[in-house]
Residue, then its C-alpha position, 0 to 999 in steps of 0.5 A: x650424976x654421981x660417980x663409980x665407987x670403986x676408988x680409982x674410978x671416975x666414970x659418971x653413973x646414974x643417981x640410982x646405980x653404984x658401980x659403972x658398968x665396968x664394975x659390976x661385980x658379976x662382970x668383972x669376976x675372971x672366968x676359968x677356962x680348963x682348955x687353951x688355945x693352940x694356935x698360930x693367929x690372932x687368939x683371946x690371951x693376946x687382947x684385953x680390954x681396958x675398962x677404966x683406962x685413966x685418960x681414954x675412953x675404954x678400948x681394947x688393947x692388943x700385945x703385938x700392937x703394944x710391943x710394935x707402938x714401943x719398938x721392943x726389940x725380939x728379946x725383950x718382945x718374948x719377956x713382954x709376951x710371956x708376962x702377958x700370957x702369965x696375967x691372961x691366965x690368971x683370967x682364964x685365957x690360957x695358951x695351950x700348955x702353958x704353966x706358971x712355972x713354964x713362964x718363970x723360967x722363959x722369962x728368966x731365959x730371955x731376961x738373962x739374954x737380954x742382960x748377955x746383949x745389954x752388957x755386950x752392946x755397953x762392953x762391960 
């Protein structure tokens, strides 16, 4: 057995292979969606699965269960959600009306809310 060359990546392949079926370069190209998903339950942008995790077998992760296993508070939850729509988006999982520029300044607004709280909460 010999190991997957793509640096940082630890995974044993077999003798004749050399990437791990993580990095195989067609599988791991994002794929671009022009339609976004509208919806109020559970959608594709809130999920990613973690391929090459480094001391996990892969698994696949959910933003809800991330901010809840942190215990982010509402403003910092809405920060955190964006940052994650922002980067799915960048692999073709969009969020209905979604833009770059909408999500820089959603996450300006909620950092300049949190930074309000943080300095009331510390009286200064």
């Amino acid at each position: 057995m010999k190991v997957c060359q793509v640096a940082g990546c630890d995974r044993q392949i077999m003798s004749d292979e050399t990437f791990c079926h993580t990095h195989i370069p067609e599988r791991n190209s994002p794929v671009k969606s022009t339609k976004g998903e509208d919806s109020g339950g559970s959608v594709s942008y809130y999920k990613i699965k973690v391929e090459c995790p480094i001391h996990l077998d892969p698994y696949e992760a959910e933003c809800g269960d991330i901010i809840a296993a942190l215990n982010l508070n509402f403003v910092e939850a809405n920060i955190f959600k964006e940052v994650w729509r922002t980067a799915a988006a960048r692999q073709g999982k969009l969020k209905k009306g979604h833009t770059p520029i909408r999500g820089a300044e959603k996450i300006k607004f909620f950092a300049d809310r949190n930074l309000q709280l943080v300095r009331h909460e510390h009286g200064t």
